[in-house]
C-alpha positions, 0 to 999 in steps of 0.5 A, spaced: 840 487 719 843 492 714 840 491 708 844 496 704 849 498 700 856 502 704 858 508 700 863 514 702 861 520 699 868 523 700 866 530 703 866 527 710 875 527 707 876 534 707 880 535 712 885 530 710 886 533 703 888 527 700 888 527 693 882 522 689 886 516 689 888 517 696 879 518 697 878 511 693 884 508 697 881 510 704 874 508 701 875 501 699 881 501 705 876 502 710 870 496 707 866 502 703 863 498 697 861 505 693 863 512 693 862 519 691 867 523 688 867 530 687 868 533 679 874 537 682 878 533 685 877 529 679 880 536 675 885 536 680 888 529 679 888 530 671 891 537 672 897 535 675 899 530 670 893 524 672 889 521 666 882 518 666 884 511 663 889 511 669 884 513 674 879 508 671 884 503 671 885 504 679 879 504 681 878 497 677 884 495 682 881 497 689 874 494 686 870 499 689 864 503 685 863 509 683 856 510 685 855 519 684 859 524 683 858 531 687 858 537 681 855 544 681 851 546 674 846 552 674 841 548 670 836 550 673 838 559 674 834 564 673 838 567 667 838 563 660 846 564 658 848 562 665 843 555 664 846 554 658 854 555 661 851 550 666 848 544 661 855 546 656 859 544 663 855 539 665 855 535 657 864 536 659 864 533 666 859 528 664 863 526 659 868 524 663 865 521 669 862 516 664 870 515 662 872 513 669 865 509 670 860 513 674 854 512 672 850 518 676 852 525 678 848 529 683 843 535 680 842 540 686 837 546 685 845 551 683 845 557 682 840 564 683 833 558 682 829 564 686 822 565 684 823 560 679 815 556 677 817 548 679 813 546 672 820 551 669 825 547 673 822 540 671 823 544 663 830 546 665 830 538 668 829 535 663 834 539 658 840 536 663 837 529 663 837 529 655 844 531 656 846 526 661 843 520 658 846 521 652 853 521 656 850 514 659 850 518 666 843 519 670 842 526 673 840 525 681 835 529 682 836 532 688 834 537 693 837 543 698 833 543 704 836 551 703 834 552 697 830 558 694 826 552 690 826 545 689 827 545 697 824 539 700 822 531 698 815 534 695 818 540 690 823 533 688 817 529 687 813 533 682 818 535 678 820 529 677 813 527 675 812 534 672 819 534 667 816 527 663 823 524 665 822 516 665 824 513 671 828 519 675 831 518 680 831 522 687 837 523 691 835 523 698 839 527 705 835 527 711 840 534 713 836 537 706 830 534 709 830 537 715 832 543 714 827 544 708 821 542 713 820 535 710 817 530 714 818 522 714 811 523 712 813 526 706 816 519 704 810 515 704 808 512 698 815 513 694 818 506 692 825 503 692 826 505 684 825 511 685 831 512 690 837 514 685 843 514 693 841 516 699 847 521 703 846 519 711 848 524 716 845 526 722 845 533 726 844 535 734 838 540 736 843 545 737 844 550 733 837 550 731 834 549 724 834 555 722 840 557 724 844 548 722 849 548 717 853 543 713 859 543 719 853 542 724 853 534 721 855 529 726 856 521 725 848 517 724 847 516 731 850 521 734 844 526 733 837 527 733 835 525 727 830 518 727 836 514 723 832 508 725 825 510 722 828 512 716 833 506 714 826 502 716 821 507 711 827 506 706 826 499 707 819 498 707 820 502 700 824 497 697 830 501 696 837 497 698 841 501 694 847 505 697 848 509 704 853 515 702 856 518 709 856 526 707 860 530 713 863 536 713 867 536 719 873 540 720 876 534 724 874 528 727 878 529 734 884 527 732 882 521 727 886 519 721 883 518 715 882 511 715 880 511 722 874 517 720 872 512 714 872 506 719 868 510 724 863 512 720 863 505 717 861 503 724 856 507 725 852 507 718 851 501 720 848 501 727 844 507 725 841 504 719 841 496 721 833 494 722 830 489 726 827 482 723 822 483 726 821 490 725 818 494 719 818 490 713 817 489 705 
């Protein structure tokens, strides 16, 4: 049983540079019911020409959602200018991700977040919030298992709770979990309201994790992470929101575009189908 929602985060086509409406094509082509769009292909689609009323009614056409959008805002960095630059962009960018239909977009610990206190993260969460919720966009917290600070599933957790945001939601890697130390352990007691996507991947023993990077990912199944536990723990959680395959590949041996999509398609749902009589809710 697959108990979740198939999305393609549109990292895993970088090789094939399609422009966005290709991204979408392939994504509902290939039988993925979301996807993850980048702000910058976005910018580069209306920077040749493209509107955001055409893409809004493209992607209406293909009948797939726009589940998150990937962006980069400092909105938690060290210098109080460079954050406010980061929350002016984010308000632009939001703002035209609502006109497409994309209700939520990623908010990575970007930018210099060294030393930072997490009690002051979850302040500088709070300010993006405010401004994504006024643009009708919810900000998925989430952590970079390279990350100076807010680097692991505990650190997300509390400045969660910490920032007074009602019903923040987590964006959860198990390549960020893995490279920022967090066990599976680390999930238990986290509820399904409070999973806002989950990106899947995997990634093989070698090179080892500290010195692992993101083109090291390899299709679910292919690698060393327990896919089986952690679709089960989501699970058990109640989650059945979206699975967003994120790769970084630089090529699929000689895959098209729609056969990388196909193929990763496959495999999500092998690595992350659970038994009927395994873990339940």
């Amino acid at each position: 049983m697959f108990p979740f929602k198939p999305a393609l985060n549109t990292s895993t086509l970088i090789p094939f540079a399609l422009g966005v409406k290709e991204q979408i094509h392939t994504a509902a082509k290939a039988g993925y019911q979301g996807i993850e769009l980048w702000v910058k292909d976005i910018e580069t689609y209306l920077g040749e020409g493209g509107s955001l009323q055409e893409l809004k009614r493209y992607i209406s056409d293909t009948g797939i959602e726009v589940v998150n959008a990937i962006a980069f805002w400092a909105w938690a960095d060290r210098d109080a200018d460079t954050r406010t630059q980061g929350l002016q962009q984010a308000r632009r960018e939001m703002e035209m991700l609502a006109a497409i239909g994309c209700q939520a977009a990623a908010a990575p610990p970007y930018g210099n977040v060294e030393g930072i206190p997490l009690v002051q993260m979850a302040e500088a969460y709070a300010n993006l919030a405010g401004i994504a919720r006024d643009q009708g966009v919810e900000p998925f917290l989430e952590f970079w298992g390279r990350a100076k600070q807010l680097n692991c599933v505990s650190d997300a957790l509390y400045v969660a709770q910490a920032s007074g945001v009602k019903d923040t939601k987590i964006l959860l890697d198990p390549f960020h979990m893995y490279t920022g130390g967090s066990e599976l352990s680390s999930l238990t007691g986290i509820s399904g309201e409070q999973i806002g996507i989950v990106h899947v991947n995997d990634y093989p023993s070698n090179p080892p994790r500290e010195l692992i990077g993101d083109q090291d990912r390899v299709f679910p199944g292919d690698g060393v992470m327990p896919s089986f536990d952690f679709a089960s723990q989501l699970h058990d959680s109640g989650y059945n929101g979206f699975l967003s395959l994120e790769l970084f590949r630089e090529d699929y041996e000689g895959r098209s575009a729609i056969e990388t999509a196909e193929y990763g398609l496959i495999k999500m749902r092998k690595a992350y189908s659970i038994s009927w009589t395994g873990s339940q809710r």
